[in-house]
N, C-alpha and C positions, 0 to 999 in steps of 0.2 A: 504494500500500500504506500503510497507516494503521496496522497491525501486523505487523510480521513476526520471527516470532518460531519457533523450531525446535516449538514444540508448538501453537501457534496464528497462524491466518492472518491477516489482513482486509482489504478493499479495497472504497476508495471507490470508488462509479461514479456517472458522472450520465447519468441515462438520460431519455428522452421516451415517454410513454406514446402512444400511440395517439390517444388524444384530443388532443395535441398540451402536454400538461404535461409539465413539467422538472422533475425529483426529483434536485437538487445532493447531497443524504447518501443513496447508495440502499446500504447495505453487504454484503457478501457475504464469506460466510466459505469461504477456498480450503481443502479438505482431501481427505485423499489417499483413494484408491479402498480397499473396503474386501472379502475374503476371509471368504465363509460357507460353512459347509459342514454338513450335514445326516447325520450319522454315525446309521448303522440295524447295528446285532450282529444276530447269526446267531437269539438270543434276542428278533427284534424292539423293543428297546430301544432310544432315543434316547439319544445319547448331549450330555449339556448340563454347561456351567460354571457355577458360582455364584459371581459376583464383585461387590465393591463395587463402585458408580460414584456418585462425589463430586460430580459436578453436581445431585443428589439425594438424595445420603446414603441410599441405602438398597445392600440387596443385589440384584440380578438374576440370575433362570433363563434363560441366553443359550445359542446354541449356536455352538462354537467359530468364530473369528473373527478378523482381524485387519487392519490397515493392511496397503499395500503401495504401491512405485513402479513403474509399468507400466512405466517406460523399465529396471528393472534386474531385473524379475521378472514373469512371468505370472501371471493370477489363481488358473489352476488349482496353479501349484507352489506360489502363496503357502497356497490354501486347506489343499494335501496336510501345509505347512509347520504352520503354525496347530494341524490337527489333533493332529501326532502333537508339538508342543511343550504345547501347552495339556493334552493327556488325555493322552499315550504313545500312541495306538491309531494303526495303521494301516488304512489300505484295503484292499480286494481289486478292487472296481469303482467304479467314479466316473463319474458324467455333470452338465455342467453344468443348471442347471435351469428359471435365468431373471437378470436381470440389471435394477438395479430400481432410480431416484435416490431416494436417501435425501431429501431435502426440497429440492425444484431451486428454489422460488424465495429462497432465500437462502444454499444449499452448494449447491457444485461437483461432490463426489462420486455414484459410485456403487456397488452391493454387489451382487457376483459372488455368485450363490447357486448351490452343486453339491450334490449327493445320492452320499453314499459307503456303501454296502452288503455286509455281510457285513465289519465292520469288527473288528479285533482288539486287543487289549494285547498291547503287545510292550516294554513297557518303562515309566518314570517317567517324568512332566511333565520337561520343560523350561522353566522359567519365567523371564523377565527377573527383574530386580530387583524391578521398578516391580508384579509380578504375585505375587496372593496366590489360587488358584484351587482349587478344589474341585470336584471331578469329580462329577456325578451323573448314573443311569443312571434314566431313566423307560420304561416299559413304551410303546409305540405308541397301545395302547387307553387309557392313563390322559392320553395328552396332553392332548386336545380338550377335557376336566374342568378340568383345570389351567388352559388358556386362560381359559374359560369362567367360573374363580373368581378370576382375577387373577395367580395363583403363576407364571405364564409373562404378561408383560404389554411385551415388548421389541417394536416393529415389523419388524424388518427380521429377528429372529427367528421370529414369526407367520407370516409372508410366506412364508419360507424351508420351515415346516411346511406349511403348507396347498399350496402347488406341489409340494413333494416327496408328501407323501402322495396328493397327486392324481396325480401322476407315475406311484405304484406302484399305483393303482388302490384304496389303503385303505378 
């Protein structure tokens, strides 16, 4: 380990390719598995967060999400978590959808994507500190636009739409 650090990982490794080369700094960054979930209202609307992310300085159209520890929680309780912390909304049904490595040749992780349907408000976010979040609710039919002009441009958020919507036959 070369950093370890409660909010960032890293570790050296030296590995030999195939051709028989030694790559002594090959780095990898450890990070924790990660809870998506695909929130669809009764009114066919997606339900997404709009949040700064500072490795870029902009805003992102993401849909709810979060870290978790497999060893202290399952995907699915983290996702059902995530939801109703980040929007307030809960479920009615829920199916996982696809499960998908965020960038394997140099993170660890991977992102649980589930499809929650017929979702509701039952209350106020619950936000950490570290969380400034904005709930917005887009129409089904206006996603694929969205994509298509940038307004929605997260990968593991895309992913997560195009599986669920194929899922429900959209």
């Amino acid at each position: 380990m070369v950093l370890d650090h409660p909010w960032c990982q890293v570790r050296q490794d030296e590995i030999e390719l195939p051709n028989g080369k030694i790559i002594d700094d090959y780095f990898v960054s450890i990070k924790p598995d990660v809870a998506m979930i695909l929130p669809i209202t009764n009114n066919r609307e997606i339900i997404f967060v709009r949040q700064y992310r500072h490795a870029v300085g902009e805003f992102f159209l993401e849909l709810p999400a979060g870290d978790f520890d497999p060893t202290k929680e399952s995907a699915e309780l983290a996702a059902i978590r995530e939801l109703r912390e980040e929007t307030g909304y809960i479920y009615q049904e829920f199916i996982k959808i696809g499960t998908l490595y965020d960038k394997p040749s140099k993170d660890t992780n991977q992102i649980h994507l589930f499809l929650a349907e017929n979702v509701s408000k039952v209350g106020e976010q619950q936000l950490d500190i570290t969380e400034e979040i904005e709930v917005v609710l887009i129409p089904v039919e206006s996603v694929l636009d969205k994509i298509a002009q940038g307004e929605i441009s997260v990968a593991g958020t895309i992913a997560a739409i195009f599986l669920g919507l194929n899922f429900m036959n959209y």
